[in-house]
PDB file of N, H, CA, C and O in Angstrom:
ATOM      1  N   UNK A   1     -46.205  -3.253  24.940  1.00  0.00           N
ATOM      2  CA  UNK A   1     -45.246  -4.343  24.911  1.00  0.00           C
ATOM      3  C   UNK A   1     -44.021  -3.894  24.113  1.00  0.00           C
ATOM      4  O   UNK A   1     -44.245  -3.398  23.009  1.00  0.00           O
ATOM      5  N   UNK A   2     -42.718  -4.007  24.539  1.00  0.00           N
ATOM      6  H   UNK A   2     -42.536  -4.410  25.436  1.00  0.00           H
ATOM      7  CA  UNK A   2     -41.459  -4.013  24.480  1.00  0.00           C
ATOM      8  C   UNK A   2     -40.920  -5.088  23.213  1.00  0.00           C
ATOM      9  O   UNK A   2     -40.736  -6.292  23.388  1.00  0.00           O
ATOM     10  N   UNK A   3     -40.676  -4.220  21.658  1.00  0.00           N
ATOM     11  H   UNK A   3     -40.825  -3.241  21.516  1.00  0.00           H
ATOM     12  CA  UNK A   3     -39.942  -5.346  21.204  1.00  0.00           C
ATOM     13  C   UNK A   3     -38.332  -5.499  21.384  1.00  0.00           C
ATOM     14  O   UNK A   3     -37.593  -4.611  20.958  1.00  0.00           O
ATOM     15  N   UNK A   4     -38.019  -6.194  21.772  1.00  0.00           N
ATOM     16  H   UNK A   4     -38.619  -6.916  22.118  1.00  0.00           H
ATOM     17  CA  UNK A   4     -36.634  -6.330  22.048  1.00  0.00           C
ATOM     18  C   UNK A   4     -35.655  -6.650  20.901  1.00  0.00           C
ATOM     19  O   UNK A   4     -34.437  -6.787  21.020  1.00  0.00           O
ATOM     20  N   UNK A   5     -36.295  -6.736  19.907  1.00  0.00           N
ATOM     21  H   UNK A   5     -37.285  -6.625  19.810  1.00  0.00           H
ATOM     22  CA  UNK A   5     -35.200  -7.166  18.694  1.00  0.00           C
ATOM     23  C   UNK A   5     -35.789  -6.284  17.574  1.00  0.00           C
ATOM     24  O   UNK A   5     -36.856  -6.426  16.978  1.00  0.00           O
ATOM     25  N   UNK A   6     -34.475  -4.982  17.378  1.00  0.00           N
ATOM     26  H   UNK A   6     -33.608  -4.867  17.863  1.00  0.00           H
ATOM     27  CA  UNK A   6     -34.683  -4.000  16.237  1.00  0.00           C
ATOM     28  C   UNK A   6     -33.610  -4.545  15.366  1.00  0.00           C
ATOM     29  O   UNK A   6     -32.437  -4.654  15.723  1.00  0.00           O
ATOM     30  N   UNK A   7     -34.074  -4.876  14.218  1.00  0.00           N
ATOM     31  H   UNK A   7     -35.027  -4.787  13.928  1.00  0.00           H
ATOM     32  CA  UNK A   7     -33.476  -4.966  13.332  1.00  0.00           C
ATOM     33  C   UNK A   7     -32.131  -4.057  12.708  1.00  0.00           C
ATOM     34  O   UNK A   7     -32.422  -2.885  12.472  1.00  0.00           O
ATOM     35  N   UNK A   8     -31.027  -4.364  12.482  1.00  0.00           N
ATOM     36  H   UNK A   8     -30.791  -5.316  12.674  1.00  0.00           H
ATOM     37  CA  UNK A   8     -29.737  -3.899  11.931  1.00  0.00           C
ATOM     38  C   UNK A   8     -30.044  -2.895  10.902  1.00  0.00           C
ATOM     39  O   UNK A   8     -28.971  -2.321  10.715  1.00  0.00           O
ATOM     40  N   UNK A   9     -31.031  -2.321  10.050  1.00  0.00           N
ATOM     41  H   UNK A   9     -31.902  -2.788  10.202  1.00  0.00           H
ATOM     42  CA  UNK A   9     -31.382  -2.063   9.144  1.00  0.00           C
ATOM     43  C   UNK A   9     -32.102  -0.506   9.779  1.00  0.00           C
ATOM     44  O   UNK A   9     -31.774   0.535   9.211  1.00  0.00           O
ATOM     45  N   UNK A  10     -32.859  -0.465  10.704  1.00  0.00           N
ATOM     46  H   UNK A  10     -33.125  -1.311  11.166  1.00  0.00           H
ATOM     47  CA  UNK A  10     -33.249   0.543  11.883  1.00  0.00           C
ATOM     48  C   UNK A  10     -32.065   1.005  12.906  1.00  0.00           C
ATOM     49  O   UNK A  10     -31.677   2.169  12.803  1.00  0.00           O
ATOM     50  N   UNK A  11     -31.568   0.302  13.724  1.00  0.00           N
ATOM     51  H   UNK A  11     -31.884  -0.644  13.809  1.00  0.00           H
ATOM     52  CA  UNK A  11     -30.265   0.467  14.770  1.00  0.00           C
ATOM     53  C   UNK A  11     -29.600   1.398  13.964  1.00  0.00           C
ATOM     54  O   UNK A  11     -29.360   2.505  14.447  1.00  0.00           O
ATOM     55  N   UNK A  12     -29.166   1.062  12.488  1.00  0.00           N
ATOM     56  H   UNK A  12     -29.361   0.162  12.096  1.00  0.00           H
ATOM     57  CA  UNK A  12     -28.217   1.844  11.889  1.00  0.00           C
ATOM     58  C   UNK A  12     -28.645   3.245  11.740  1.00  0.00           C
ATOM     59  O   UNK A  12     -27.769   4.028  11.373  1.00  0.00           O
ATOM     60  N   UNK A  13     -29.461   3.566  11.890  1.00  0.00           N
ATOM     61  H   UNK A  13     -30.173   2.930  12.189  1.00  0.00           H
ATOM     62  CA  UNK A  13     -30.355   5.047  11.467  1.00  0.00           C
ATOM     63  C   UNK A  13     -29.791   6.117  12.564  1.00  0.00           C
ATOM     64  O   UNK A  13     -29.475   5.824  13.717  1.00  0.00           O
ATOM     65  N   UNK A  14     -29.747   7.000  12.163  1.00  0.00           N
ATOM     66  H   UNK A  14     -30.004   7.238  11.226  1.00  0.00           H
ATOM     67  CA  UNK A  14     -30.110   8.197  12.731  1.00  0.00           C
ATOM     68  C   UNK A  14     -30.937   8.701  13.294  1.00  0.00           C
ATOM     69  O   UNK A  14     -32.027   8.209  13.002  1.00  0.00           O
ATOM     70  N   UNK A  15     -31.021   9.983  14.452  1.00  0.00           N
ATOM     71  H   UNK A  15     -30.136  10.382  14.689  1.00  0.00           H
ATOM     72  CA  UNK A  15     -32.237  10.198  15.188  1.00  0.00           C
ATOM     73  C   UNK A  15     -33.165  10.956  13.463  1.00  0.00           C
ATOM     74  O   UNK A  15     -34.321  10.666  13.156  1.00  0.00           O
ATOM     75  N   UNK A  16     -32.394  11.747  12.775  1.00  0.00           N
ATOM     76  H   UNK A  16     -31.454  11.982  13.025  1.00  0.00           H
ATOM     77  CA  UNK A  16     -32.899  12.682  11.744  1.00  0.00           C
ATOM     78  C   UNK A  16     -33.816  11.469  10.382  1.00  0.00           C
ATOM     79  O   UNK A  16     -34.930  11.641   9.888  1.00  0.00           O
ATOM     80  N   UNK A  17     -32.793  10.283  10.110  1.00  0.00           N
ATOM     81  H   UNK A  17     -31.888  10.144  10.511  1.00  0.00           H
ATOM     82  CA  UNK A  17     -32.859   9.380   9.477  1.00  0.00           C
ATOM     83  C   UNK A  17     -34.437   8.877  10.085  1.00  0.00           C
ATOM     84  O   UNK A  17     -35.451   9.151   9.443  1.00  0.00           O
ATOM     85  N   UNK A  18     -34.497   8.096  11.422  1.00  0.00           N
ATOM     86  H   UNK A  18     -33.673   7.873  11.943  1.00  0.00           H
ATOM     87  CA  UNK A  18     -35.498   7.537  12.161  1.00  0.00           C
ATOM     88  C   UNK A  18     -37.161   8.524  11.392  1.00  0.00           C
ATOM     89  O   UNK A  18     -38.219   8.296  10.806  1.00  0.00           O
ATOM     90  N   UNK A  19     -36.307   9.693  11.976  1.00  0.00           N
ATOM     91  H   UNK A  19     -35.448   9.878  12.452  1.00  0.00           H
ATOM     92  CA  UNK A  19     -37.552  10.748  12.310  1.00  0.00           C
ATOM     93  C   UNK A  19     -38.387  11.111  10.610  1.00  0.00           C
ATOM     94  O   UNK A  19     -39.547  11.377  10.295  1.00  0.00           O
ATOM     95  N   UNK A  20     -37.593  11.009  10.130  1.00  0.00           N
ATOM     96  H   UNK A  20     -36.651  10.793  10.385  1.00  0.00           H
ATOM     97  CA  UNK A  20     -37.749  11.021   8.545  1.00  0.00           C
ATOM     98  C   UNK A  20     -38.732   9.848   8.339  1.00  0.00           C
ATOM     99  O   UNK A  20     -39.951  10.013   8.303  1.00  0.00           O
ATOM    100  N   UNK A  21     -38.104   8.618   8.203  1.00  0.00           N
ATOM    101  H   UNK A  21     -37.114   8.484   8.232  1.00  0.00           H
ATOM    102  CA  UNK A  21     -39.171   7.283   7.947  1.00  0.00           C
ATOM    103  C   UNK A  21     -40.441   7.442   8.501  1.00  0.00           C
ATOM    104  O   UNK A  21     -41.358   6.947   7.846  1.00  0.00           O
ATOM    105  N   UNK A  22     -40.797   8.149   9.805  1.00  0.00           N
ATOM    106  H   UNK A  22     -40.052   8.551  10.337  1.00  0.00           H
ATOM    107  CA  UNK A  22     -41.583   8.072  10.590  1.00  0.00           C
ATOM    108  C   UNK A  22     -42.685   8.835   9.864  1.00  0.00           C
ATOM    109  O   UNK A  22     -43.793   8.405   9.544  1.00  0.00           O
ATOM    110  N   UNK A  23     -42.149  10.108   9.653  1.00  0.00           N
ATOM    111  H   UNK A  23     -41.249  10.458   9.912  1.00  0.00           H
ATOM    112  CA  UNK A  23     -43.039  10.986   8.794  1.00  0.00           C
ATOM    113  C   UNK A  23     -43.504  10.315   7.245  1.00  0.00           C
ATOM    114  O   UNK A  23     -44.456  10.782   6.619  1.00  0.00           O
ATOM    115  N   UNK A  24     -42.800   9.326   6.817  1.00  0.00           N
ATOM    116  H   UNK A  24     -42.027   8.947   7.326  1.00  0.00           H
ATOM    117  CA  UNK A  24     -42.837   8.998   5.633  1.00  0.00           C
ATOM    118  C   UNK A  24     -44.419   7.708   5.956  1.00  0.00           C
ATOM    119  O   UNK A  24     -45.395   7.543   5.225  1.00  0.00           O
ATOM    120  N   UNK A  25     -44.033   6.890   7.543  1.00  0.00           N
ATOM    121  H   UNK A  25     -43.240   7.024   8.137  1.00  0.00           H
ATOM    122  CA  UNK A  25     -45.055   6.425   7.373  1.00  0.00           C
ATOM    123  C   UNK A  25     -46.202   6.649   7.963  1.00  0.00           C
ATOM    124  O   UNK A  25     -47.050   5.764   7.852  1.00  0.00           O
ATOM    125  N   UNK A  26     -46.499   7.729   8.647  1.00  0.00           N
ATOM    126  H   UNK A  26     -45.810   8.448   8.737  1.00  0.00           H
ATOM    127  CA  UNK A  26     -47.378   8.678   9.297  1.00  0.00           C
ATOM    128  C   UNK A  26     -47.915   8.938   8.144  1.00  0.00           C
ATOM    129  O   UNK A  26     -49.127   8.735   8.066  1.00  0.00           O
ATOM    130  N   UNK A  27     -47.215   9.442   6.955  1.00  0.00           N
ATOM    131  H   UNK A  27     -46.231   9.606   7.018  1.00  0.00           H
ATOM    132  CA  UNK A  27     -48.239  10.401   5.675  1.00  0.00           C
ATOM    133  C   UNK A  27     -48.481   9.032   5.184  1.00  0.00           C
ATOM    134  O   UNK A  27     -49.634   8.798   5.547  1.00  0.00           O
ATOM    135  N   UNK A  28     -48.125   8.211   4.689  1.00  0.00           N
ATOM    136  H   UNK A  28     -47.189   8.401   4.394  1.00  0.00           H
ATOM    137  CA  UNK A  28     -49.207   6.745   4.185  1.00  0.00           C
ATOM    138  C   UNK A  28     -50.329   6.339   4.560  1.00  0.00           C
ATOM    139  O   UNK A  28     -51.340   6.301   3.858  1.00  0.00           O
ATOM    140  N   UNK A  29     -50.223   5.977   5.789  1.00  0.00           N
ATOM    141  H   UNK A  29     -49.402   6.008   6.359  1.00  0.00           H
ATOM    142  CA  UNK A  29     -50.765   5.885   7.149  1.00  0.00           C
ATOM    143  C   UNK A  29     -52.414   6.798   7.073  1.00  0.00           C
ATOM    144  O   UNK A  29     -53.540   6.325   6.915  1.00  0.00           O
ATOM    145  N   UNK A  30     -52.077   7.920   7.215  1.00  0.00           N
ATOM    146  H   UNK A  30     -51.162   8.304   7.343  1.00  0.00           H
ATOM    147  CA  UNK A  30     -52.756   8.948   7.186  1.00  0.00           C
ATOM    148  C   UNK A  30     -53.736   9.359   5.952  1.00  0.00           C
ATOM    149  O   UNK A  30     -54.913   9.696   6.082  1.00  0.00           O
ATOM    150  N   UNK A  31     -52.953   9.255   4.627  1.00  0.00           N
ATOM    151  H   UNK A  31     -51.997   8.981   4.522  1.00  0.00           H
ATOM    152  CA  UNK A  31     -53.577   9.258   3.783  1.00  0.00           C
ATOM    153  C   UNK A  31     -54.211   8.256   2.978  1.00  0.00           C
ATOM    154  O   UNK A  31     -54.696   8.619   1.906  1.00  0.00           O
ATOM    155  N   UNK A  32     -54.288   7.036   3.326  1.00  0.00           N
ATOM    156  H   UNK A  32     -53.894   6.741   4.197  1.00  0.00           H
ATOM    157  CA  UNK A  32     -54.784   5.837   2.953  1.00  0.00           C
ATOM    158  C   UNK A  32     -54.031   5.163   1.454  1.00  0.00           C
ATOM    159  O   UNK A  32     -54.648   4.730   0.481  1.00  0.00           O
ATOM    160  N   UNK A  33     -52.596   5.233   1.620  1.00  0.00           N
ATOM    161  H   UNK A  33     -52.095   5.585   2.411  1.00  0.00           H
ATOM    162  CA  UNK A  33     -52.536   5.001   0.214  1.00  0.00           C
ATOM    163  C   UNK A  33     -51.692   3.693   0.101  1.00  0.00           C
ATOM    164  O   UNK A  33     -50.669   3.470  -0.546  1.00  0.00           O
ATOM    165  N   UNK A  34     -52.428   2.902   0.921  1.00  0.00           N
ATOM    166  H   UNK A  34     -53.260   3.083   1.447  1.00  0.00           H
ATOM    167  CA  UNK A  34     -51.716   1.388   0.960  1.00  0.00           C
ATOM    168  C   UNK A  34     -52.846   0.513   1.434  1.00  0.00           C
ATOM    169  O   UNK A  34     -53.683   1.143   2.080  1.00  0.00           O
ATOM    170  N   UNK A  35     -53.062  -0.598   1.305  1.00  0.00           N
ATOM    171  H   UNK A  35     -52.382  -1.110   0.780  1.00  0.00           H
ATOM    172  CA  UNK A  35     -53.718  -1.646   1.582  1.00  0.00           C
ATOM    173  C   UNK A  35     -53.647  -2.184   2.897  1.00  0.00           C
ATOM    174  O   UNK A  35     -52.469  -2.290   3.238  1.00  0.00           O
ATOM    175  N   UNK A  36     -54.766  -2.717   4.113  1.00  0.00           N
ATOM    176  H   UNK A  36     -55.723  -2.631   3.836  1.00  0.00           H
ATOM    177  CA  UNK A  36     -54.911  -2.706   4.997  1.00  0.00           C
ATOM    178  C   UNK A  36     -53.610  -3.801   5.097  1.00  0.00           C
ATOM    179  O   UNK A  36     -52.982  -3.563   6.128  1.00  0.00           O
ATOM    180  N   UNK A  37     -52.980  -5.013   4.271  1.00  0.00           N
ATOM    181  H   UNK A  37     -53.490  -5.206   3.433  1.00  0.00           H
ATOM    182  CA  UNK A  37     -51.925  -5.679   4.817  1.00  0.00           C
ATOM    183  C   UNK A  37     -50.544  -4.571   5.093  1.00  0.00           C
ATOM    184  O   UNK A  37     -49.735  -4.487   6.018  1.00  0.00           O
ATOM    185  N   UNK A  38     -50.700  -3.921   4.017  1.00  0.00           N
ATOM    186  H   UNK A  38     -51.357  -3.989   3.266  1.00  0.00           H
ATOM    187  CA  UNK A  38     -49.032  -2.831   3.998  1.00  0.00           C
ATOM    188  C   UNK A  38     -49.238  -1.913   5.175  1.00  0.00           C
ATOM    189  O   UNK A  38     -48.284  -1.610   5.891  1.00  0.00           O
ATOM    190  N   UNK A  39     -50.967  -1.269   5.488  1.00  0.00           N
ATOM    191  H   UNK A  39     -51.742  -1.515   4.906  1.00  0.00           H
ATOM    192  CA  UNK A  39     -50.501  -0.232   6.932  1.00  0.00           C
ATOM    193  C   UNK A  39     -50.056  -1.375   7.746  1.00  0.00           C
ATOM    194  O   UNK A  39     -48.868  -1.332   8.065  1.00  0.00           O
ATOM    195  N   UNK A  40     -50.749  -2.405   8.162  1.00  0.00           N
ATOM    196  H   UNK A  40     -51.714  -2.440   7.902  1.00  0.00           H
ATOM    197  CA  UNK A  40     -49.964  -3.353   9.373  1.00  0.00           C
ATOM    198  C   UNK A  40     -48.747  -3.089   9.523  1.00  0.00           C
ATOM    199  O   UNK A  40     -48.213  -2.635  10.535  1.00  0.00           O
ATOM    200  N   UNK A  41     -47.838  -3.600   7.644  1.00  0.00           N
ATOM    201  H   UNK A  41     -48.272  -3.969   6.821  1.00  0.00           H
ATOM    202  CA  UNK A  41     -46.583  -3.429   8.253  1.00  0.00           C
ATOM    203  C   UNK A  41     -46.312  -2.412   8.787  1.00  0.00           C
ATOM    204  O   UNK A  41     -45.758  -2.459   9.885  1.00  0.00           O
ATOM    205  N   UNK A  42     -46.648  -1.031   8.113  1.00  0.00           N
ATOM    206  H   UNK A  42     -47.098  -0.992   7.221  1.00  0.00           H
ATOM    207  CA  UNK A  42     -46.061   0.256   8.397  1.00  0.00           C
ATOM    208  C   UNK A  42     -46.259   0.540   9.920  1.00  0.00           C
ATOM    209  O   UNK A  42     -45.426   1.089  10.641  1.00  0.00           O
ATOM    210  N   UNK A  43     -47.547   0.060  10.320  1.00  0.00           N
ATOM    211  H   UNK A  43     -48.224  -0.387   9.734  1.00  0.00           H
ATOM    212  CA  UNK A  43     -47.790   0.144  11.712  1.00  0.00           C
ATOM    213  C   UNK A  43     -46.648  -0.167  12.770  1.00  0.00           C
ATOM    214  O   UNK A  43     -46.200   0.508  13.697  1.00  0.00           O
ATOM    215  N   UNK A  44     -46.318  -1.532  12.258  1.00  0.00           N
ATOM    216  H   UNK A  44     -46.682  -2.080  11.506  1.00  0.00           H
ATOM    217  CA  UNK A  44     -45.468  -2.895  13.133  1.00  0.00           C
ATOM    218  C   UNK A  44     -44.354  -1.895  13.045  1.00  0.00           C
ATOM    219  O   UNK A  44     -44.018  -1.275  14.054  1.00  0.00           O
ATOM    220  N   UNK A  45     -43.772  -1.710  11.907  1.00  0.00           N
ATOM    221  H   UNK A  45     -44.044  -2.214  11.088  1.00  0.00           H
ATOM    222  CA  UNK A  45     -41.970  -0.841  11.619  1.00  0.00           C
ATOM    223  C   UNK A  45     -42.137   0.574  12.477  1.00  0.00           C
ATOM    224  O   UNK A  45     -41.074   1.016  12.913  1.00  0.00           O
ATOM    225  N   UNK A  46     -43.061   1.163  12.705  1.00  0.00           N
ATOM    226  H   UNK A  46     -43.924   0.804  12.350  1.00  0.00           H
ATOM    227  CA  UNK A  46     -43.721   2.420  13.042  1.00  0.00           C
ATOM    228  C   UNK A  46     -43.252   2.166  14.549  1.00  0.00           C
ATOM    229  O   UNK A  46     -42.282   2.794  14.973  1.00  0.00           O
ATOM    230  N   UNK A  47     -43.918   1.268  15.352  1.00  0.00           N
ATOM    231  H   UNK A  47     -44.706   0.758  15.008  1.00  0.00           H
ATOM    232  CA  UNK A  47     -43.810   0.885  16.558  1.00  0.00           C
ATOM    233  C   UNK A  47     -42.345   0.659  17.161  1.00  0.00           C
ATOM    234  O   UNK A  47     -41.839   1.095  18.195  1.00  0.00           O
ATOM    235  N   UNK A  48     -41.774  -0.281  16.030  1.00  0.00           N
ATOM    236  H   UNK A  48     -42.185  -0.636  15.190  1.00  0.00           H
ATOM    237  CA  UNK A  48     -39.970  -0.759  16.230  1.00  0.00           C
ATOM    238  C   UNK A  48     -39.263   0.778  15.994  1.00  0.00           C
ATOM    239  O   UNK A  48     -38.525   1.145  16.908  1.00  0.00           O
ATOM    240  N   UNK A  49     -39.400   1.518  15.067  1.00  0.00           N
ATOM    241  H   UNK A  49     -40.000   1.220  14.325  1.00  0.00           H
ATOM    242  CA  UNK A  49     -38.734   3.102  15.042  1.00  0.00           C
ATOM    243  C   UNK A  49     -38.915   3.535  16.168  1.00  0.00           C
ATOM    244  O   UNK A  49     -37.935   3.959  16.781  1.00  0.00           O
ATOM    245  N   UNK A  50     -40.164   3.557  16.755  1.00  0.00           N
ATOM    246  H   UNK A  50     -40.960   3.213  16.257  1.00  0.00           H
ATOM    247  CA  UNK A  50     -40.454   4.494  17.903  1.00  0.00           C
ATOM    248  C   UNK A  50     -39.299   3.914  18.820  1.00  0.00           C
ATOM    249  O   UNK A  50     -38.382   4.694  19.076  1.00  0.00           O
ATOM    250  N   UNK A  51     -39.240   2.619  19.349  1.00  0.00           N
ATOM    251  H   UNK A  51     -39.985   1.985  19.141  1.00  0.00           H
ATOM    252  CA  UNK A  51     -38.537   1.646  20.096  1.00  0.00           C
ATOM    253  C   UNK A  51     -37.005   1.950  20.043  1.00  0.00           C
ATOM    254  O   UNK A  51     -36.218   1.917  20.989  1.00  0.00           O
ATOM    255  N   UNK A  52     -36.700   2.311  18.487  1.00  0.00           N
ATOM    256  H   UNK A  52     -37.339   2.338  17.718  1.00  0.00           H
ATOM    257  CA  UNK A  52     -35.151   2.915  18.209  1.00  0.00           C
ATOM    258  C   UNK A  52     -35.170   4.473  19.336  1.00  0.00           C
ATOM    259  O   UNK A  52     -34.541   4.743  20.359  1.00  0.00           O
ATOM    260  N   UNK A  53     -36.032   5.099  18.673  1.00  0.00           N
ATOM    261  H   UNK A  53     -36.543   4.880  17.842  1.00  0.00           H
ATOM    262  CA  UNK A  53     -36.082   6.460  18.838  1.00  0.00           C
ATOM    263  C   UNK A  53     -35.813   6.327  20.659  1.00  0.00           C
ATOM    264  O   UNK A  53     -34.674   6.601  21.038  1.00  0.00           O
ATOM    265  N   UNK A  54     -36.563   6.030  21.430  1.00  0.00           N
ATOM    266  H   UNK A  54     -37.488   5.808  21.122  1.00  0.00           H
ATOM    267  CA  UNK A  54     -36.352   5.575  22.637  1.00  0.00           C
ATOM    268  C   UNK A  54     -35.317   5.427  23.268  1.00  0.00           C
ATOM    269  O   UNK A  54     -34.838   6.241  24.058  1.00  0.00           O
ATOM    270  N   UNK A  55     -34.670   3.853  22.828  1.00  0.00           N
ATOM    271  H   UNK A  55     -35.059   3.192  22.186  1.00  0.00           H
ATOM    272  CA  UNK A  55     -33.420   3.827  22.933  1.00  0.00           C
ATOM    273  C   UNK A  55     -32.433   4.808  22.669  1.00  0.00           C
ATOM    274  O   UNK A  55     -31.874   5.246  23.675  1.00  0.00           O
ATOM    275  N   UNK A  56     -32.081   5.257  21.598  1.00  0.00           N
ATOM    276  H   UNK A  56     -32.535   4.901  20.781  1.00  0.00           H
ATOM    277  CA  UNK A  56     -31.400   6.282  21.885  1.00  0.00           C
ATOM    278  C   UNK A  56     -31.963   7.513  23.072  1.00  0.00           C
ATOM    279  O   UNK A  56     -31.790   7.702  24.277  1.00  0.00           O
ATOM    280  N   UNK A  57     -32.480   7.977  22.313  1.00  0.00           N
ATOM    281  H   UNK A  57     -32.620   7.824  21.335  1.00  0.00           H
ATOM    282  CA  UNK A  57     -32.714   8.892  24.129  1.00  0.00           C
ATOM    283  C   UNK A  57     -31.953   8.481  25.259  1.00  0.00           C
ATOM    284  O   UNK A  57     -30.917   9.040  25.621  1.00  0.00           O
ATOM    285  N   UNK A  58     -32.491   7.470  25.826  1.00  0.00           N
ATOM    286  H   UNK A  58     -33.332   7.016  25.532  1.00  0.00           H
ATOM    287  CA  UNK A  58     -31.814   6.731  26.951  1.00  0.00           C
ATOM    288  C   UNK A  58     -30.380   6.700  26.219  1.00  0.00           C
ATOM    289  O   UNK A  58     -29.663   7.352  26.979  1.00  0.00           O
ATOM    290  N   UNK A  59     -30.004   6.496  25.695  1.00  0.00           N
ATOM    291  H   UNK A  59     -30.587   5.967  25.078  1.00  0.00           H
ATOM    292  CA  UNK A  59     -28.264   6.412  25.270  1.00  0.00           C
ATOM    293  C   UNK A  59     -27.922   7.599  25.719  1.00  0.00           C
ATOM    294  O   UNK A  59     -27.296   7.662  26.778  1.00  0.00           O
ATOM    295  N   UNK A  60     -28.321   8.976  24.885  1.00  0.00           N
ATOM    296  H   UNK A  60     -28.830   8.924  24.026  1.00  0.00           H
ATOM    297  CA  UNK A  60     -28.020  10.436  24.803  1.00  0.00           C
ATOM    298  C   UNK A  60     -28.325  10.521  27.153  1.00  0.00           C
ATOM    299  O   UNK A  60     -27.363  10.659  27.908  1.00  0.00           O
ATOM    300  N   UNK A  61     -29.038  10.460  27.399  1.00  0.00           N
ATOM    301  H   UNK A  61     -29.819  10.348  26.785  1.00  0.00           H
ATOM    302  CA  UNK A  61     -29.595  10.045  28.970  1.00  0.00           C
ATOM    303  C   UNK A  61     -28.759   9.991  29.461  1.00  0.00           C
ATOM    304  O   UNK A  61     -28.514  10.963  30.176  1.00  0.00           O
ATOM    305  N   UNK A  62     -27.973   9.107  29.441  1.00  0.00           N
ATOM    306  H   UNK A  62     -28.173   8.317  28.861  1.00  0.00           H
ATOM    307  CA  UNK A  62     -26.921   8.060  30.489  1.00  0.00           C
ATOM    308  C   UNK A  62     -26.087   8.804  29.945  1.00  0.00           C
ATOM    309  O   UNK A  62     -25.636   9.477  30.871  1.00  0.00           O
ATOM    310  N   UNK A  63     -25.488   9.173  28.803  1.00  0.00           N
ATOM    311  H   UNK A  63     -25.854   8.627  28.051  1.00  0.00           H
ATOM    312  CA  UNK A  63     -24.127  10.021  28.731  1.00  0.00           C
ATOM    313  C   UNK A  63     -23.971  11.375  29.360  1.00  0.00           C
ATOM    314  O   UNK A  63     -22.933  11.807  29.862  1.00  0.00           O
ATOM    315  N   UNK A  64     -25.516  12.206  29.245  1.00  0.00           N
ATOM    316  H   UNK A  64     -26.360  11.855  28.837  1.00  0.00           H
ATOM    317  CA  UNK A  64     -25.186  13.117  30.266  1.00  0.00           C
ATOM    318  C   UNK A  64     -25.291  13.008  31.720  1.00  0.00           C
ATOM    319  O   UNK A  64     -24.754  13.822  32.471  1.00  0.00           O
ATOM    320  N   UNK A  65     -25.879  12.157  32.064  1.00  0.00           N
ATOM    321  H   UNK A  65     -26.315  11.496  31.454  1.00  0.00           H
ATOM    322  CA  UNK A  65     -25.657  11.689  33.413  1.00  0.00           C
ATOM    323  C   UNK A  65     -23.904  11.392  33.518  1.00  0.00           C
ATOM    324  O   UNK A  65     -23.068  11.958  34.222  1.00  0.00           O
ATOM    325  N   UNK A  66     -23.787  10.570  32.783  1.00  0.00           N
ATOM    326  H   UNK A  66     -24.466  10.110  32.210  1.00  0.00           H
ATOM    327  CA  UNK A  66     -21.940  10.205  32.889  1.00  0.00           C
ATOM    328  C   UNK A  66     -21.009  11.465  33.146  1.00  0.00           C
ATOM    329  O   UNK A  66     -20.200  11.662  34.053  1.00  0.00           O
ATOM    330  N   UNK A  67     -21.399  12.312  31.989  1.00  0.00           N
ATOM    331  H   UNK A  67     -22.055  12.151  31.253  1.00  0.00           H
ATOM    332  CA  UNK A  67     -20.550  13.671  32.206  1.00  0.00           C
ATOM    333  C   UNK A  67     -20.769  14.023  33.326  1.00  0.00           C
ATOM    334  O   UNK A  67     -19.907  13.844  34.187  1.00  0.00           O
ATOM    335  N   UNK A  68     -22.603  14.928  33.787  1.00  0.00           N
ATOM    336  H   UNK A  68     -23.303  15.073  33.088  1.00  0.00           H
ATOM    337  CA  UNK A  68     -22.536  15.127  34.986  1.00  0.00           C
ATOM    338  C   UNK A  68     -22.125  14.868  36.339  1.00  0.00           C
ATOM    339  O   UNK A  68     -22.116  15.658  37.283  1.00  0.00           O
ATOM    340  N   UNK A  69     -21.671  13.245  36.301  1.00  0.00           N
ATOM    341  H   UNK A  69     -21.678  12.603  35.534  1.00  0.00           H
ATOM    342  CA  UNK A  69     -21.476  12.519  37.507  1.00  0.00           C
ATOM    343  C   UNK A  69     -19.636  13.112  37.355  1.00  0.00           C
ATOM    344  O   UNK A  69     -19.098  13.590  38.354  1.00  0.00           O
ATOM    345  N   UNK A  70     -18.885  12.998  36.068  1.00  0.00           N
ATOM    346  H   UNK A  70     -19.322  12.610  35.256  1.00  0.00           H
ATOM    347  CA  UNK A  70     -17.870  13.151  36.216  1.00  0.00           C
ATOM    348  C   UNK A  70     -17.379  14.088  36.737  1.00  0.00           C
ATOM    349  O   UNK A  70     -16.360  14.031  37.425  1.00  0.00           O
ATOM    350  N   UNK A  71     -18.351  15.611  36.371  1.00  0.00           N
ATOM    351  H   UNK A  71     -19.180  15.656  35.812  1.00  0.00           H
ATOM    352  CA  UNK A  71     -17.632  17.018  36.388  1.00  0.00           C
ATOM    353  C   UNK A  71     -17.718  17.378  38.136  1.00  0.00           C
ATOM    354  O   UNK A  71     -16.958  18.138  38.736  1.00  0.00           O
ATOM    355  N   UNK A  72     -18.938  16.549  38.760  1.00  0.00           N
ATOM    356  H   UNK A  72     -19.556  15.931  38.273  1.00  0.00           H
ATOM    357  CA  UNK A  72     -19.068  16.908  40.319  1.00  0.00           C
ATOM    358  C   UNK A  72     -17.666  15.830  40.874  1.00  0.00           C
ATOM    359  O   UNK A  72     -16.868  16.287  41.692  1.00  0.00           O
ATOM    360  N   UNK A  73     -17.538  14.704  40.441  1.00  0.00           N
ATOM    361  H   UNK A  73     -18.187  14.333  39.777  1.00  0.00           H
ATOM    362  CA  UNK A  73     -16.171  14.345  40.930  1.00  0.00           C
ATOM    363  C   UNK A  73     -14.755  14.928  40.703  1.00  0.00           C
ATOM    364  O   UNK A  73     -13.754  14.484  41.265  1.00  0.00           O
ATOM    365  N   UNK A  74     -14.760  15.804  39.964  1.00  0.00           N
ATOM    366  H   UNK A  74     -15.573  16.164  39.507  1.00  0.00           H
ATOM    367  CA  UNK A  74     -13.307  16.514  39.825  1.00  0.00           C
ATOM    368  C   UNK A  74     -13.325  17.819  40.497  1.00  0.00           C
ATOM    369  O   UNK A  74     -12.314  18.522  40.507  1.00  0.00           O
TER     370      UNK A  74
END
């Protein structure tokens, strides 16, 4: 399931920024060093990053498609 509403606080990130948090909550995650309410969150934010991460792609996607479409029209 598709969340459709990423928070302003994520959107603003970077692919390097994103990819960073991710690892930050992968090693929590992983190493048990939070309480079954805090992995949830990390889980839930984990899921919405991925969702960023995505989106962009598809951004980076469509722009080279754009170029490509341009350079065969000229």
């Amino acid at each position: 399931m598709k969340r459709k509403n990423i928070p302003t606080d994520i959107k603003s990130k970077s692919l390097n920024e994103t990819k960073s948090e991710i690892s930050d909550i992968l090693e929590r995650l992983e190493n048990n060093k939070v309480d079954l309410e805090a992995s949830k969150k990390d889980y839930e934010r984990l899921l919405i990053l991925n969702d960023h991460i995505d989106n962009l792609f598809k951004e980076k996607l469509n722009n080279i498609k754009s170029i490509e479409l341009k350079n065969k029209t000229s």
